[in-house]
N, C-alpha and C positions, 0 to 999 in steps of 0.2 A: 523552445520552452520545455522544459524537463516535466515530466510526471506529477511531484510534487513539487513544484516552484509556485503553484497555486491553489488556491480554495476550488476542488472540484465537486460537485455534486452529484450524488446519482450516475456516478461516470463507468462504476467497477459491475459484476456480477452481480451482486444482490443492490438492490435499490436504497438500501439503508447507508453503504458503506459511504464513506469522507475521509479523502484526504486530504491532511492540511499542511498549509504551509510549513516547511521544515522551521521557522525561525520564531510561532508564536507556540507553540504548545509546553506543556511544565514537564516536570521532567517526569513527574507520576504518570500522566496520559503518556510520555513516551514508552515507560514501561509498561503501562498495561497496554500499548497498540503490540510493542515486539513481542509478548506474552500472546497477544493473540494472537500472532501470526505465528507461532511455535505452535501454539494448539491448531491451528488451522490444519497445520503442516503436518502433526505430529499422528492428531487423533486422539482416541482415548487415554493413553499412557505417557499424554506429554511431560507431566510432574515429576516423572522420572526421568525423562532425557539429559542428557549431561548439559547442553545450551539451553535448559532452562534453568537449571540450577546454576552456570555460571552469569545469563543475564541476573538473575535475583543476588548474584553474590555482588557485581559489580555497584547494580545501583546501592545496595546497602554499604559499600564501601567508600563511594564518594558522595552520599549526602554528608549536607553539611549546617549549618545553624544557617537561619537570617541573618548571623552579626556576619558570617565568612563570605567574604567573595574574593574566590580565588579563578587564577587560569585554567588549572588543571579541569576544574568542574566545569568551566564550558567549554572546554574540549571535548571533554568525555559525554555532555550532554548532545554538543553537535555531533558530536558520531553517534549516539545513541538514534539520536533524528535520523542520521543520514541510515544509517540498518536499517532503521522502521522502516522509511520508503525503499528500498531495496527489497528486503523482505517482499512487504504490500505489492509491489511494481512485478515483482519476480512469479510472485500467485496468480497476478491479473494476466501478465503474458504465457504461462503456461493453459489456463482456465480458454484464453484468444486462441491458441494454438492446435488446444484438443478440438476447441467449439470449429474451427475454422481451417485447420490442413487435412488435406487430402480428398479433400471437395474438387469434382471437376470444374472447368472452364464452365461459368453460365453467360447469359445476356447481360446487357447492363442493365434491363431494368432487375433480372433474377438476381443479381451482384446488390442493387440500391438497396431492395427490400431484404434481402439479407443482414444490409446494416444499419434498418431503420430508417432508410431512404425514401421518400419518390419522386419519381421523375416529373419534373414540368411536362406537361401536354403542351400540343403544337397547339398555336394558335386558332382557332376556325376564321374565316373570313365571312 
């Protein structure tokens, strides 16, 4: 099961963040999630980045009225979905990476509590 193929909660670094399902969100949350993840990425001067100014050209290019339903717009809306979680997915595995390589060999229970784990205790008799 893929990253975004589900409703996740509370799953990413900050506690707030949600990913959702590639196939229910509009296409305005799809732009403002890809927007965010340019500023995430970018920093202070992401309004000038060339990939923000071409996401903001593309969506204003293929809206379209209520009365239009065409292919092209859900194409272009499913790829817009599919960047977002790419994007999002790409921040979460870097953020795992930094937090988590180059850590030596610990115990298992030092390994559990590192991911929020703990261990079953033995039985007493």
């Amino acid at each position: 099961m893929s990253l975004c193929s589900t409703r996740l909660v509370s799953c990413s670094v900050t506690r707030s963040s949600v990913i959702v399902m590639a196939s229910v969100s509009s296409p305005l949350r799809v732009c403002r999630g890809i927007l965010k993840e340019i500023r995430l990425a970018k920093g202070p001067g992401y309004r000038q980045a060339p990939l923000y100014l071409y996401v903001l050209q593309q969506f204003r290019k293929n809206q379209v009225t209520g009365a239009q339903v065409c292919r092209e717009r859900r194409e272009a809306l499913h790829l817009a979905r599919t960047c977002q979680c790419l994007l999002s997915s790409t921040r979460l595995h870097q953020h795992l990476h930094q937090r988590f390589h180059g850590l030596r060999e610990h115990s298992h229970t030092r390994t559990a509590e590192l991911l929020g784990f703990r261990l079953p205790t033995p039985p007493t008799p």
